[in-house]
N, C-alpha and C positions, 0 to 999 in steps of 0.2 A: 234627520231621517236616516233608518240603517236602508243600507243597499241591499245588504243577504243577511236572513236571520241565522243567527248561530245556535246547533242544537248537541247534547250531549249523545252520545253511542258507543262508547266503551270506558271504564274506567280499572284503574290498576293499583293497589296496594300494596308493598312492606313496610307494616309496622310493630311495635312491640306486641302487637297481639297475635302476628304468625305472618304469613309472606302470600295471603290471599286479601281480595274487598272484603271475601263473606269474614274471612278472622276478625276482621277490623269490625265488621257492625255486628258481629256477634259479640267482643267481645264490649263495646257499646252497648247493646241492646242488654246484657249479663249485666251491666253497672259495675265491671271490672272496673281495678284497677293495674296499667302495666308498668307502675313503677317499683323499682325492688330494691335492698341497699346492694352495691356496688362495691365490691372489695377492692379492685384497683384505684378506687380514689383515695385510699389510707397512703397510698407510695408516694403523694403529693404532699410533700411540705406545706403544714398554713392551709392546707384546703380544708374548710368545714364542713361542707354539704357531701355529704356521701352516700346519695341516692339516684338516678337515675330509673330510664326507661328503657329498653337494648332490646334490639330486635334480634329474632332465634327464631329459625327452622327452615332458614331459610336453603336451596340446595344451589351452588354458583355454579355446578356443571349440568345446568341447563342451559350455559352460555356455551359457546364453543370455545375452546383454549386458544385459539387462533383472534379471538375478539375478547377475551376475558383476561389475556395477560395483559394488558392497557388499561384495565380497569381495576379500581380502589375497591374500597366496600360501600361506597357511596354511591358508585357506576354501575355497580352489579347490584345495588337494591333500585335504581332507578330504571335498570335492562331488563329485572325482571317486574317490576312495574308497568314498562310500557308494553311488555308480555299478553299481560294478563290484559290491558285495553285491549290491543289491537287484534287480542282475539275476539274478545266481547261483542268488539265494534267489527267485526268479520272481513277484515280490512285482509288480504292475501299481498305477495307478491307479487300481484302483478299490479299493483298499488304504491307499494314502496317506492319504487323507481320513476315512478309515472310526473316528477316533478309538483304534486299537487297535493305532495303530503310535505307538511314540515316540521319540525321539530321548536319549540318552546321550554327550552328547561335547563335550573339551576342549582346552586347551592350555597352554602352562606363563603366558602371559600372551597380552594380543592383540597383532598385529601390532605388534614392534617397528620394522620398516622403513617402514611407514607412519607412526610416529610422530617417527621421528629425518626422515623428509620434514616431515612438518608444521610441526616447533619449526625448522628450518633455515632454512625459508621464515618463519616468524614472527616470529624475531629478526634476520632483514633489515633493517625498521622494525615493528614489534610490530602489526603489520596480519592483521585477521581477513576481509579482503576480496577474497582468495584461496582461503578456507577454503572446500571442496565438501561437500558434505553430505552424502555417502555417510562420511566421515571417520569419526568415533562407531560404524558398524556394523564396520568394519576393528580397531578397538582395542577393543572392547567383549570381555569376559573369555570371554561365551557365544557371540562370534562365530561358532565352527565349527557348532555345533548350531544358530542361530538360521538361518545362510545353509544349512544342508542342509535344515532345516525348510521355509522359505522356499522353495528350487528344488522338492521334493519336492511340496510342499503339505501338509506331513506336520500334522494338527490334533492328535497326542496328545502323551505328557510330555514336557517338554522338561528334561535335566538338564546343566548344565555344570561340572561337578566341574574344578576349577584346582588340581592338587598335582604342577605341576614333574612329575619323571621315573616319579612314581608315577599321574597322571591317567588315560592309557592303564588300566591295569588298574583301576584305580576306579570309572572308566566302567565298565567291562565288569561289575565288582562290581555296581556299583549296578544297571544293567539286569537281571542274572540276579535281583534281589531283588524287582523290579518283576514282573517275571514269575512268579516262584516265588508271590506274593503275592494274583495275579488282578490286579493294577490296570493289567497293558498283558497284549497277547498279542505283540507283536513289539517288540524296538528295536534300533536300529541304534544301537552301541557303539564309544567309542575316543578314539582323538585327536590330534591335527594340531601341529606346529610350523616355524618358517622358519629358515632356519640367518640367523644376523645375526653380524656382529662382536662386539658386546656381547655374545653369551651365551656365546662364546668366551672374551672377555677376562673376566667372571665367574670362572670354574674355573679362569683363568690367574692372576690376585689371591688364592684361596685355594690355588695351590701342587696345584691338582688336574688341571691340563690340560697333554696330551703335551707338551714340547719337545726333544725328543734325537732326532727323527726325520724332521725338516724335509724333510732331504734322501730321505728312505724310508719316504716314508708307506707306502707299502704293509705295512711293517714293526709299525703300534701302530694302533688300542692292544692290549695284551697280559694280557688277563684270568687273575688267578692266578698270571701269570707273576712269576719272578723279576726279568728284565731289563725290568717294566713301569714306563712313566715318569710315566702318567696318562691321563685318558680324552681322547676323541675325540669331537667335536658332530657333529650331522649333523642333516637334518630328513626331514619326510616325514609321510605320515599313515598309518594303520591303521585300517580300519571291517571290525566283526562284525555280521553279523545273527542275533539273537536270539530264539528262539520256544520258545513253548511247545512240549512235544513231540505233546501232541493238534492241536494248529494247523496243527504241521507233518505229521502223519501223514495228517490229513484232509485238506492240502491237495494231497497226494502228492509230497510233495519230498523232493530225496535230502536225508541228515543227514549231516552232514560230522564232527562232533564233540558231544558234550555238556559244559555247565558244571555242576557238581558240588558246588563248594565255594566260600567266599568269605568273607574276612577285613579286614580296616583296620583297624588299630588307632595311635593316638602315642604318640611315644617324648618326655615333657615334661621329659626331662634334659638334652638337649641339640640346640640348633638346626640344628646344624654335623654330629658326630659321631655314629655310630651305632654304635646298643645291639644287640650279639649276642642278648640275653637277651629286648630285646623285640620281635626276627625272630623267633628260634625262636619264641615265644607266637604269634606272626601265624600262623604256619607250623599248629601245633598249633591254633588254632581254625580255621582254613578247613577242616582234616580233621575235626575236629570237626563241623562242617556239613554237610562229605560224607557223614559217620557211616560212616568208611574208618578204616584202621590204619595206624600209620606204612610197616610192612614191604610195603603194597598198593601204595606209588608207585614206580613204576618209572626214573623221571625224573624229573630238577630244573632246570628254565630257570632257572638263577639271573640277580639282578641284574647283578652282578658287570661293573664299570664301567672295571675296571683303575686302578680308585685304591687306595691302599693299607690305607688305613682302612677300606675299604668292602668289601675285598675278604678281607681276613681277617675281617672282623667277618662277612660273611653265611657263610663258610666253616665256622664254628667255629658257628652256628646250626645251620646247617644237620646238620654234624655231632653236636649236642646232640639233633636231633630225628629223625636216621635214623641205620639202620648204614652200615657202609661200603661197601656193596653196592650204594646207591642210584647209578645213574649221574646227574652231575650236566656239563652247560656251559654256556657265554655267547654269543651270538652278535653282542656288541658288536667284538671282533675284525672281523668281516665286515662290520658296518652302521659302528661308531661308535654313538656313543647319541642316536639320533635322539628325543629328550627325552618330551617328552607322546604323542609317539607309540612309544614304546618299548614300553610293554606290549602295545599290542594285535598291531606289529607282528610281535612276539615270539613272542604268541598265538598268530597264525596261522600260524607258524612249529611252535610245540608240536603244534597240532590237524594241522599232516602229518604230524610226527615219529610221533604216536599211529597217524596212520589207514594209515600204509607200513609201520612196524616198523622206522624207518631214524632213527639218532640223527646230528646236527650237531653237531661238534665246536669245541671253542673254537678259534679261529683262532690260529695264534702261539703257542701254547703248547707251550714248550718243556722249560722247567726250571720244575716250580712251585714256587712261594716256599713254601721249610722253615716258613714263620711260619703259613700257611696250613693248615687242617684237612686230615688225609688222609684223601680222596673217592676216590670212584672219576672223576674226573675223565677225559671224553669227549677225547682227543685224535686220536682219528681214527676214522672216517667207520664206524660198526658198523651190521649188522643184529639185531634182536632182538624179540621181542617185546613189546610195550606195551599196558599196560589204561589205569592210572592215569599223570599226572604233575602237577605242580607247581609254579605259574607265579609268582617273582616280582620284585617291584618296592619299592625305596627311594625315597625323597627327602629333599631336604634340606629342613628343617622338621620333620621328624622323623614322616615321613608311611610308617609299612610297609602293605603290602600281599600279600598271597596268594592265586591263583587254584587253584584244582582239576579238572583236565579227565580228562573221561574220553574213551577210546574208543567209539563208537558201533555197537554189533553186532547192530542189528534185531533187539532182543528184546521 
C-alpha cells in the first residue's frame, strides 16, 4: 500500500537537441536525428567509432561564477536542467530551504574531462602547485546533486546513486520512494554525463560501439535493427520534479505525469552480459508496486541500446512479461545513449508520449532482427490512447531497473 501518491510538476532538459524539454520533444517529435561524426575521436589511437551525440547552446552563465567554478560540464548541464523543473514546477525560494525539497541525482562517474586535465598537467613534473581547489568538487561521484544543491540552497536529502546507464532512472526510483515514504515532499530527480573520448573508446574495447557508419552518422545507431552495428554516446542531463500529490494539489500546480511503480533489482551472473530472465523479474516487480496488471501498460520505453546482446536480451523479457500487443520503442536512435542521463531524459519523453496519446518511434528501424522477440515494435509516429507505460533502463554491472508511469487525469 503506497502512503503518498507521487506526481510529476516540473521537468528539465539538456540534451543534443538544445538545452530546453521543448528542444528535446521537438526534436523527437521532427524524427531527428542528434548524432553527428565527431572529430576529436580521430586523436584516439585504435578508436573506431567516430560518432557521437554533443549537446550545444547551451549558456553556463546563467549559473553564478560563485557556484559555476565547482562545476564540470556535466554539473552545469544538470544546474541548468534542474533550472528549467523548478521553474515549471513553480517551486520559489522560499521552498528551497524549507527542508522538504531534496535532491536525487547522478552520473556514470564525475568529470572525466577535468580529470584527464589534471593528471596531464601533473605528469609534466608530478607538481601539485597548479592544482585549484575547486578540482575534488568537478570529480567527486555526488557532484551533480551536491552543485545543484549548492546553487539552489536546497537543505533536504541529498541522493547520488552512480549505475552507469541505469542512474537516471534510479534517481527517479529512489526519489519516488522518498516521497511515497513521507521523509521528503519534493525532489528533483535524474542525471548528468559529458560525452569524453574514453567513454567512447570503452563500448569501442568491448566490440559495443557503432563503427560502420562514420561516414552516416545520421544512419546508427539502430535499436532492434537488423543492420545495427552498436550503440552511440552522447551526453546531456535530465531533471524531474517530484511531489507529493497533496503538495502538489495544495500548491495548485498543473501535474504533468504520475510515478506509479518502481523496481532495481542485480543481475550477479554476469558483469558484462544481460539476464532476460532477470529484466523481466525488474519488469514484474515495479508493476507489482504499481499494484497494475501486465495487460494495463500500454507502452514500453525500452532500453534498447542497439547492441546486440542487450537488445535481444531485454526483447525477449519483455516479451516474457507482456503480450504482443504492448507497443514497445527506443529513442536511442534519435538521442544516442546519452549515459546516466538516459533514463530521465527518456522519462520525460514517456510522461509526453502519456499526456498527448502520441507514441515516438524507434528511429532506423527498418528490418528488425528475426533473433529479436516479436513486439509490437513502434516504427512510425501513431496516435492512441495511453493510461499506463513502462520505463526501462540496463547497465552494465548488472544494474536493471523499471519505472511505472501513469497518466495524470485529475482525479
Amino acid at each position: 500500500m503506497q502512503l503518498n501518491r507521487v506526481v510529476i510538476t516540473g521537468m528539465g532538459a539538456v540534451s543534443p537537441f538544445g538545452p530546453t524539454v521543448n528542444d528535446l520533444l521537438d526534436g523527437l517529435d521532427e524524427d531527428r536525428s542528434a548524432v553527428q561524426y565527431y572529430e576529436a575521436l580521430r586523436e584516439v589511437q585504435g578508436l573506431r567509432s567516430l560518432v557521437a551525440s554533443q549537446v550545444s547552446g547551451i549558456d553556463p552563465k546563467q549559473i553564478a561564477r560563485k557556484h559555476r567554478r565547482s562545476m564540470s560540464r556535466l554539473s552545469i548541464y544538470a544546474t541548468l536542467a534542474a533550472k528549467e523543473a523548478l521553474a515549471q514546477g513553480a517551486v520559489g525560494p522560499e521552498l528551497y530551504s524549507s527542508g522538504q525539497l531534496g535532491v536525487a541525482a547522478g552520473s556514470t562517474v564525475g568529470s572525466t574531462e577535468t580529470i584527464e586535465a589534471f593528471f596531464k598537467d601533473y605528469f609534466l613534473d608530478h607538481s601539485l602547485e597548479r592544482m585549484k581547489s575547486t578540482l575534488f568538487f568537478k570529480i567527486m561521484n555526488h557532484s551533480c546533486a551536491s552543485n545543484i544543491a549548492q546553487t539552489f540552497d536546497i537543505s533536504g536529502r541529498i541522493l547520488a546513486p552512480s549505475a552507469a546507464c541505469a542512474t537516471g532512472s534510479q534517481a527517479i526510483g529512489y526519489g519516488y520512494e522518498m516521497i511515497v515514504a513521507g521523509h521528503q515532499q519534493m525532489m528533483l530527480c535524474g542525471g548528468a554525463d559529458e560525452l569524453h573520448p574514453l567513454t567512447c573508446a570503452t563500448f569501442d574495447v568491448m566490440h559495443a560501439a557503432s563503427t560502420q557508419f562514420n561516414d552516416r552518422p545520421q544512419q546508427t545507431p539502430r535499436p532492434f535493427d537488423a543492420d545495427r552495428d552498436g550503440m552511440v554516446c552522447g551526453e546531456g542531463s535530465g531533471i524531474l520534479l517530484l511531489e507529493s500529490l497533496d503538495s502538489a494539489l495544495n500548491r495548485g500546480v498543473e501535474i504533468l505525469g504520475e510515478v506509479v511503480g518502481f523496481a532495481t533489482l542485480s543481475d550477479p551472473g554476469n558483469i558484462a552480459n544481460p539476464d532476460s530472465g532477470v529484466m523481466a523479474q525488474c519488469m514484474r516487480q515495479a508493476l507489482a508496486v504499481a499494484e497494475i496488471e501486465e495487460q494495463q501498460i500500454d507502452y514500453v520505453n525500452a532500453h534498447a541500446t542497439a547492441t546486440e546482446q542487450g537488445d535481444i536480451a531485454e526483447s525477449q523479457a519483455i516479451a516474457t512479461v507482456f503480450d504482443h500487443r504492448v507497443a514497445v520503442s527506443s529513442l536511442k536512435g534519435h538521442l544516442g545513449h546519452t549515459m546516466a542521463a538516459s533514463g530521465a531524459l527518456e522519462t520525460i519523453s514517456t510522461v509526453d508520449m502519456l499526456r498527448r496519446g502520441r507514441l515516438v518511434p524507434t528511429l532506423h528501424l527498418q528490418n528488425v532482427d528475426p533473433r529479436c522477440a516479436d513486439l509490437n515494435y513502434v516504427r512510425a509516429r501513431s496516435d492512441q490512447p495511453l493510461t499506463f507505460a513502462l520505463k526501462n533502463n540496463f547497465a552494465l554491472g548488472g544494474v536493471n531497473t523499471s519505472l511505472v508511469l501513469r497518466r495524470y487525469d485529475h482525479d
